[in-house]
N, C-alpha and C positions, 0 to 999 in steps of 0.2 A: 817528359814530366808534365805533368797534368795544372794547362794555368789555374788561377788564381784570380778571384777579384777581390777586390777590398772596397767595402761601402766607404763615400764619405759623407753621410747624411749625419746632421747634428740639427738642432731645435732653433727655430728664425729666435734670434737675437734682437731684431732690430726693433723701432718702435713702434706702435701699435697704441690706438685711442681709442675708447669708448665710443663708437655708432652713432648711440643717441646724446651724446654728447656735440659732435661734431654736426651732429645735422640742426642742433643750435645755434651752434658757432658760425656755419656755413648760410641762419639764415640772417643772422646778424651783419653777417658780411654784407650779402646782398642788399638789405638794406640801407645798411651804411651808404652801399657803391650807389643808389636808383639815388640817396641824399645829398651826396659830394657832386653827382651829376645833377640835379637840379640846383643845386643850390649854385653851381658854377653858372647855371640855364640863368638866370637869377641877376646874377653879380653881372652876368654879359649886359643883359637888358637895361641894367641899372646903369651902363659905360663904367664900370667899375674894375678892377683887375682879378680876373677869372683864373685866369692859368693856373695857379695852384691846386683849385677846389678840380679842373679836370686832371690834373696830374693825380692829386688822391685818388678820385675816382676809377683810373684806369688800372691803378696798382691793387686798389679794393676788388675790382672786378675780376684781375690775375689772380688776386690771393682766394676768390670767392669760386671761381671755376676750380683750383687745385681742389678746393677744399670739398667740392662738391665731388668731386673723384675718388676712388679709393673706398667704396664701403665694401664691407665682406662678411657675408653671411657663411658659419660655418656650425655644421652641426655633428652631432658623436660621430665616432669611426669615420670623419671626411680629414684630408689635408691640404695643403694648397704646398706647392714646390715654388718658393719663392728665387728668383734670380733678378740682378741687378746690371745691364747692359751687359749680359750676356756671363756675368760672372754666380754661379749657385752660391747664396744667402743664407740657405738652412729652408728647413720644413718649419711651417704654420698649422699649429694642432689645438688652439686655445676654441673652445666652443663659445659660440655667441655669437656678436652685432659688433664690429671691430671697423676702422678705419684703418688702412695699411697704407705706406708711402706708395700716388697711383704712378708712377715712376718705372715700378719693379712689374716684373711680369710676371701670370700666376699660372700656376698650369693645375688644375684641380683632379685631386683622385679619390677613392671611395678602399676605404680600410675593411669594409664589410665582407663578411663570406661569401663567396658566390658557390652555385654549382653549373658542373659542367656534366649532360647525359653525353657524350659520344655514341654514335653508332656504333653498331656492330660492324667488322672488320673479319675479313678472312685472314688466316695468320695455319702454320705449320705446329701442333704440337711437337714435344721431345720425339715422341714414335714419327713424326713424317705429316700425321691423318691431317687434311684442313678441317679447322673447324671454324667457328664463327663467334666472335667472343667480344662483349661490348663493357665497358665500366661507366662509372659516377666520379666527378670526382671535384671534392669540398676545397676550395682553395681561397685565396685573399692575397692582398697585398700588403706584404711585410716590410721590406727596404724600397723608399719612395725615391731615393737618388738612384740605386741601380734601374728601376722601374723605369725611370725617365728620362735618365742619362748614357744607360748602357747598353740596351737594347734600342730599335727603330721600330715606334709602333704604328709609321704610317698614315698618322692620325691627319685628316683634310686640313688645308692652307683656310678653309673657310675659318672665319675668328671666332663663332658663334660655338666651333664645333671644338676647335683647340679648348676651351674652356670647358667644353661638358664633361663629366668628371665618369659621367655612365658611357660615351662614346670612348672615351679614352680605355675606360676598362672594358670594353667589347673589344678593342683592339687586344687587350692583353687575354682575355678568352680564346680568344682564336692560336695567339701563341703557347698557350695551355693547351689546348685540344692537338695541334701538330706536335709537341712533345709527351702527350698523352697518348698519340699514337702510336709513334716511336717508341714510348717504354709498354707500352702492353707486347708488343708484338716482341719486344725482348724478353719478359716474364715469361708471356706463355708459350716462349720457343722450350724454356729451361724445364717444363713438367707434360708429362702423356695429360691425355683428357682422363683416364681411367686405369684402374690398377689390372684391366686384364692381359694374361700373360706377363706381369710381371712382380715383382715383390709386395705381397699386400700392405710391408710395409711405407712405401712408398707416398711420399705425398702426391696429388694428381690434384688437377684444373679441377672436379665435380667435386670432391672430397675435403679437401686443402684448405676452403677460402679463407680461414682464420691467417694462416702464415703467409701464402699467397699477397693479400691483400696489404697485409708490413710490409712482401718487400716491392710491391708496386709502390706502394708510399713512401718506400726508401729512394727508389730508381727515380722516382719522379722531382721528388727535393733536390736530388743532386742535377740533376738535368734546368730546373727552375730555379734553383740557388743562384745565378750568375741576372736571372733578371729582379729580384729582389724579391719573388713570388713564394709563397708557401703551401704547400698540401697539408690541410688537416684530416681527409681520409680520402681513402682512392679503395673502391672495390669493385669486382665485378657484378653489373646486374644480368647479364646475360651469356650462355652459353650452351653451344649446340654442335653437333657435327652440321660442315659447309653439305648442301642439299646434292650431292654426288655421289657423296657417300653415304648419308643418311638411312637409306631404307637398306645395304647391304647392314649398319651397324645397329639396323634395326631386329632384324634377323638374327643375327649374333646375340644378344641381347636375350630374345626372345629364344633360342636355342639355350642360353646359358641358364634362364628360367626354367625351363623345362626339367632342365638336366639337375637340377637344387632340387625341384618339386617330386623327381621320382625317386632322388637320392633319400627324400625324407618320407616318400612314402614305401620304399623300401625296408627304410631300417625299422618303422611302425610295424610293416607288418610281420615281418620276422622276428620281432617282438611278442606280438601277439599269438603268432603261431607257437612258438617257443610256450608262450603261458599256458597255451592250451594243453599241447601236449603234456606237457607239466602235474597240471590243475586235474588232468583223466587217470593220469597214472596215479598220482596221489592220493584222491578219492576212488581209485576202483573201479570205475564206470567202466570200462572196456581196458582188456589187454590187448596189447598192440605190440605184433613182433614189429620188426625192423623194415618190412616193406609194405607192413600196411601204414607205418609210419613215414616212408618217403613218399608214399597214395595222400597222406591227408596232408602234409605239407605242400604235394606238389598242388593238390585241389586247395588250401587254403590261400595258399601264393597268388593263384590264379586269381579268385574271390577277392582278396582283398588290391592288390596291385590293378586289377582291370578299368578301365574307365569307364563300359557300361553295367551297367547292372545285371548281379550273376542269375539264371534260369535255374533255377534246384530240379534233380531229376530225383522225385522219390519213390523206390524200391519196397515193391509191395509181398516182394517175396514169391511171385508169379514166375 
């Protein structure tokens, strides 16, 4: 049986202040605390009893450092995966200038679409051929708790880099790109490069890309759904026969051309002959038994089917 994950991502609940609010608040504090500290400076000088005005002081300075922590800058399609000593809090998705308790730890990610170009890949179609086959592919990050919590994106012990929200999702590209390659090279095990020698009604890797492309973007969802990622399109931009076999299927190809173009220049011209013969007997112009009639179709056959240009030999009755 095929497991299962189940998100548990819900929306931070917890409290959250106005920015510019707080960067008031935080400068009052300090104020306050440079006040309580002179003014203790003060009361010592004077042999006066001090202890208080530095006790304020020091607690104003505690509450003035918290306060000074905790701002968060957050703009469209970003989120911050909020957790509290190691326990998940919920997801942070309010846009703006916000102070958040600096207590909790943030881990920032980016909801925006990326794309992914993959190389081209040698891979076996349905018939066996290698061919060379590259895709696009549109994706984002849908479930921030699976994203974060269920997958190991490896991301550096450095603190600067834990927090960049664009390193973090370079880390989830790269885990996009290895199951990108993995579902291509599934797709296009399941269709030939081309319908020759086989059912033209068949779908095929050159022909196909409309259906092709759905079920790469099916293969790929279900392969991505466990890290919380989504494919918005997956197509192919490239394909080719692998360079081994290329110039034998190039000859093929070019044999298949030939064998169309003399199919259609045959039925023309036996066409034409047909009219002729037709069009003389109808109008009168010459009676023709039956072997001066297999004479001018055999000369007109020639004539028109040839590929250089026919020499007329004309009879002057000499």
């Amino acid at each position: 049986m095929e497991k299962t994950t189940h998100s548990g991502e819900f929306e931070f609940k917890g409290g959250s202040l106005n920015g510019f609010l707080m960067i008031a608040i935080a400068i009052l504090l300090w104020c306050a605390t440079v006040f309580s500290v002179v003014k203790g400076i003060v009361k010592a000088d004077a042999g006066e009893s001090c202890t208080w005005w530095f006790v304020l002081g020091g607690l104003l300075f505690l509450i003035a450092v918290i306060c000074s922590c905790g701002f968060s800058l957050l703009e469209p399609n970003e989120a911050k995966v909020m957790t509290f000593f190691g326990r998940y809090v919920g997801t942070f998705r309010k846009n703006g200038y916000y102070w958040l308790n600096p207590f909790m730890s943030v881990k920032n990610v980016s909801l925006r679409a990326r794309n992914l170009n993959a190389e081209p890949i040698k891979v076996n179609d349905k018939a066996g051929n290698p061919v060379l086959i590259g895709l696009v592919v549109v994706w984002r990050l849908k479930d921030t708790y699976k994203a974060i919590f269920d997958i190991d994106t490896d991301v550096s012990a450095n603190a600067q880099t834990l927090n960049s929200a664009s390193a973090r999702m370079n880390k989830f590209e790269r885990f996009v790109a290895i199951q990108s390659d993995s579902a291509l090279r599934e797709v296009a095990g399941m269709y030939a490069y081309d319908n020759e020698g086989g059912s033209n009604n068949e779908v095929t890797l050159r022909d196909g890309s409309a259906e092709i492309n759905e079920v790469l973007t099916s293969k790929l969802n279900e392969r991505l759904e466990m890290a919380g990622l989504e494919v918005m399109e997956a197509r192919i931009n490239y394909l080719a026969y692998a360079p081994e076999i290329a110039a034998v299927m190039l000859r093929r190809q070019q044999a298949a051309a030939i064998i169309t173009a003399r199919e259609k220049i045959v039925d023309g011209a036996v066409s034409m002959v047909k009219m002729a013969i037709d069009k003389l007997s109808d109008e009168g112009v010459v009676e023709l038994d039956n072997a001066k009639k297999a004479d001018m179709v055999s000369n007109l056959l020639v004539v028109l089917c040839a590929d250089e240009p026919a020499q007329p030999v004309v009879n002057t009755g000499k």
